[in-house]
N, C-alpha and C positions, 0 to 999 in steps of 0.2 A: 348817195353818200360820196363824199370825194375820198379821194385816193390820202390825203392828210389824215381824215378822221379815220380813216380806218388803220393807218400806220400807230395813232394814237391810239386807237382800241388797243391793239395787239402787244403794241410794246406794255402799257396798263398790266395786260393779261399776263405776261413775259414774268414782268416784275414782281405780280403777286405771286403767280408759282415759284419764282426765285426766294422770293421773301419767304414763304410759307418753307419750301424746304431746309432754309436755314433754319427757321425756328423749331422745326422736325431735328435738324440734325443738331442744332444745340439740347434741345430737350434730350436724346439721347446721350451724348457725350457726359450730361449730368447725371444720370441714371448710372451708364457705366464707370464714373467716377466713384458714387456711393455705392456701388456695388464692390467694387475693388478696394475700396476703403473697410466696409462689413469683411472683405475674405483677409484684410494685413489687419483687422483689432479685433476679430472675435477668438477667445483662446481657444485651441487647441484645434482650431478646425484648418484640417487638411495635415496635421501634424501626427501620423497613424503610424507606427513601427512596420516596416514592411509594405508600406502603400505601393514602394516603387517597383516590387515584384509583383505586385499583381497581374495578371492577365483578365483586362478586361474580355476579350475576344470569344473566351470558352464559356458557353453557355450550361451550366446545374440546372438540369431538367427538374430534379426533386427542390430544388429552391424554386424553381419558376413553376414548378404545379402550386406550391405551396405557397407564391404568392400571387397567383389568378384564384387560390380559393379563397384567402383571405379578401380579397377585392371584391367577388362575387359577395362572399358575406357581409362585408360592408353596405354595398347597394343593399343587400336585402334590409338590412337593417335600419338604412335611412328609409326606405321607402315604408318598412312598416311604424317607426318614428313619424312619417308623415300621415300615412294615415292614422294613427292615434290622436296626434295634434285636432285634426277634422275632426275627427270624433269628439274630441271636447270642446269644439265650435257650438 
């Protein structure tokens, strides 16, 4: 293979990972546009009395038990919803 064909492969190759990333990174720019657009027109969201005191950092142990149970029960609930389904198979 001469030394020409193979500079033509490569560049080929170059160009489509170039090409392909653009089209990656346009497709995300559009994603984060309609996303930004849902947070400035949907009402009232992010708009909460007192949001800006909040402390994210401290952890409620009784809120975070209480919600790994609720999660737990959910799985169990889908799973026994699944198996029901089967069973009317």
């Amino acid at each position: 293979m001469s030394e020409c064909q193979l500079l033509c492969r490569m560049t080929r190759a170059a160009q489509h990972a170039c090409d392909l990333d653009a089209r990656n990174k346009q497709h995300c720019q559009s994603i984060d546009e309609r996303m930004h657009q849902l947070h400035n027109e949907s009402p009232g969201l992010g708009h909460y009395p007192g949001i800006e005191t909040y402390d994210n950092t401290s952890v409620d142990f009784i809120s975070l038990a209480s919600v790994l149970l609720l999660v737990c029960i959910t799985k169990k609930n889908r799973i026994e919803y699944t198996v029901f389904q089967f069973d009317l198979l």
